[in-house]
C-alpha positions in Angstrom: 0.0 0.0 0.0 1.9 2.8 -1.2 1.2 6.6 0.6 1.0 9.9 -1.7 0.9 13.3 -0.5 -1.4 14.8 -2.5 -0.2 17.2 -5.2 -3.4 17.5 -7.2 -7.5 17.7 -6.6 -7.6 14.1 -8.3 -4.8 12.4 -6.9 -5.3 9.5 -3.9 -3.4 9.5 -1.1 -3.1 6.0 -1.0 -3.6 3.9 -4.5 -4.5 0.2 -3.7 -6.0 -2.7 -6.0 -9.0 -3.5 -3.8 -10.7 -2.0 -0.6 -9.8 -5.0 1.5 -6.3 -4.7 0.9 -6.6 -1.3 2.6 -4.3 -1.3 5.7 -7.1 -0.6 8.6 -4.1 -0.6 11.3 -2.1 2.2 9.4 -5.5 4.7 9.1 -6.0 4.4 12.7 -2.5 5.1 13.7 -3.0 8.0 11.2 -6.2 9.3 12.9 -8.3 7.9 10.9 -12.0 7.3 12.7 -14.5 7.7 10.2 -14.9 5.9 6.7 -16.3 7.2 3.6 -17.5 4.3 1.3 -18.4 4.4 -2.1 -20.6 1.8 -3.3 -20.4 0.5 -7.1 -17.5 -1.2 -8.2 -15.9 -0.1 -4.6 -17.6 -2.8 -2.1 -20.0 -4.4 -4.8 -19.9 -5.0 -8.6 -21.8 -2.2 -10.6 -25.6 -1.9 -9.5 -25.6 -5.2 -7.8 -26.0 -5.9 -4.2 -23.6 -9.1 -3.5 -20.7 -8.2 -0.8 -18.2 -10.4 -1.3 -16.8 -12.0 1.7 -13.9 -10.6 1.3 -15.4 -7.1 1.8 -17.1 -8.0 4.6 -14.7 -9.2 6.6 -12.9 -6.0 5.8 -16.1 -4.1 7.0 -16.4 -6.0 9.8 -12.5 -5.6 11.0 -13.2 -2.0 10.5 -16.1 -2.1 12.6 -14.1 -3.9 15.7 -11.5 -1.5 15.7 -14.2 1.7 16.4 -14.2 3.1 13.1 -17.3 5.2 11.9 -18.3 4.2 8.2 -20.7 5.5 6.2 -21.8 5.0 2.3 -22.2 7.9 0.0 -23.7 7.4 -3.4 -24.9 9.8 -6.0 -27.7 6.8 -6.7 -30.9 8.7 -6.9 -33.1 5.3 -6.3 -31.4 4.9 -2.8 -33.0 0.9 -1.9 -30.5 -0.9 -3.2 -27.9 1.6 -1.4 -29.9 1.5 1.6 -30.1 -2.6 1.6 -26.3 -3.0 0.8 -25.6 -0.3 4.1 -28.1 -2.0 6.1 -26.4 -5.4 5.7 -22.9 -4.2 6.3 -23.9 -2.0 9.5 -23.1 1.1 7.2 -25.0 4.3 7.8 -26.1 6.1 4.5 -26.2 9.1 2.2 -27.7 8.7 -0.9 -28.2 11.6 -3.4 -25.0 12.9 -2.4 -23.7 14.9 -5.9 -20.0 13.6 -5.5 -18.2 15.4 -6.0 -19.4 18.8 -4.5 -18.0 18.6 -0.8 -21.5 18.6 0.8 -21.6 14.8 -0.2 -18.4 14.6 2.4 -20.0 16.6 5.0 -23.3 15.0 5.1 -21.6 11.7 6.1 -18.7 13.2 8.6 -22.1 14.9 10.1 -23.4 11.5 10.5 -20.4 9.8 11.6 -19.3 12.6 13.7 -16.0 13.1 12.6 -14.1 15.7 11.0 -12.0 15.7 7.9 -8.3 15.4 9.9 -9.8 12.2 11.0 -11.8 10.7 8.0 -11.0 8.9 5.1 -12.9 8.5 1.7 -12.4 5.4 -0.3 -13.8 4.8 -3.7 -12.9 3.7 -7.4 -13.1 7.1 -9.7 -11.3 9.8 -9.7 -13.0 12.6 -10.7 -16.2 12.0 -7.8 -14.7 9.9 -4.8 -10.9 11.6 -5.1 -11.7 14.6 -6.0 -14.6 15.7 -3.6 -12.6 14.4 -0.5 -9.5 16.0 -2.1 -11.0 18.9 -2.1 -12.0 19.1 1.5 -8.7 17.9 2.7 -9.0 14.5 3.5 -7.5 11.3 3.4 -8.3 9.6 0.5 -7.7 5.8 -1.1 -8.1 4.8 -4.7 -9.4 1.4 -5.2 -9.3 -0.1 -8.6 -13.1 -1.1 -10.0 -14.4 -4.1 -8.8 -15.9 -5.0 -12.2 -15.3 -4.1 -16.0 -19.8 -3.5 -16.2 -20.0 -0.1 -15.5 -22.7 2.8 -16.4 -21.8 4.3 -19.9 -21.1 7.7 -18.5 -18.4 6.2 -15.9 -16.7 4.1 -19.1 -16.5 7.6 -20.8 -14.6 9.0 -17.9 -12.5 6.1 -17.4 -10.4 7.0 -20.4 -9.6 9.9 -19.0 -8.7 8.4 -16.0 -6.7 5.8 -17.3 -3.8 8.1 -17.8 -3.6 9.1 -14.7 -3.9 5.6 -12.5 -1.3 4.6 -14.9 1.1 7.6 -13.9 0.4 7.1 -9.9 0.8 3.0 -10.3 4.4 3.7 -12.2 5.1 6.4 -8.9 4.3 3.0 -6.7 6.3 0.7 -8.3 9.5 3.3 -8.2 8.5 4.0 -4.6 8.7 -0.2 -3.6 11.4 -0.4 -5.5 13.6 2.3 -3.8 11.9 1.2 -0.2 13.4 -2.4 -1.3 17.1 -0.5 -2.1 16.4 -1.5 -5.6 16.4 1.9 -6.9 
């Protein structure tokens, strides 16, 4: 799990390949309480409502050590958001308009934290990163679950793709020179 400071609005802090390899330990010895969770192609495949075991166990882990999580989604038709929270002890914001920072403070209302102490993880750049970017958070970029995605969200990928590319190359220099290999 490599660490960024963040130079930009778009990128993550931390860059990881999925949301349970996320480091729980290291966010709460960085002051992390609070969780921001996207929900397609972040915890579940694209409009579906399966967690995977792995991502619950994840949740669950999270849930042991006192962190706060909520889900944010921009879904409009919030049941299948609501069902997915509701089964993973996740308290909800739907509607949110990631990402336009009232998304972010709607759930740090409802988790009670602040942003020094909460953490937004999601799969796209330009809504999950950028919002909580913008508001000075802690942020972690997941890759998508799933290739199915909404057409809009395949458009934006290509821009995207560029970028993750770029931040994935800054990893792999980073391990290497952590592993003397530079």
């Amino acid at each position: 799990m490599a660490v960024y400071r963040v130079r930009s609005l778009l990128a993550p802090c931390i860059l990881v390949r999925a949301v349970w390899e996320i480091d729980l330990d290291a966010l709460w010895e960085n002051g992390v309480r609070g969780l921001i969770l996207d929900l397609d192609n972040t915890l579940v495949n694209w409009n579906d409502s399966h967690v995977c075991p792995a991502v619950r166990g994840w949740v669950e882990t999270a849930h042991e050590k006192g962190m706060r999580t909520c889900l944010v989604s921009n879904s409009a038709g919030g049941r299948r958001v609501r069902e997915v929270g509701k089964d993973l002890g996740l308290s909800v914001v739907t509607r949110a308009w990631k990402p336009l920072p009232i998304a972010f403070q709607r759930a740090m209302t409802v988790m009670g934290t602040d942003t020094g102490s909460t953490c937004a993880i999601g799969d796209q750049v330009f809504t999950d990163m950028l919002g909580a970017n913008w508001l000075g958070m802690k942020t972690v970029l997941v890759a998508p679950l799933s290739p199915r995605e909404s057409p809009h969200t395949r458009l934006i990928r290509l821009i995207e793709a560029p970028l993750r590319r770029r931040w994935a190359l800054s990893q792999e220099r980073g391990a290497a020179g952590a592993d003397g290999r530079r």
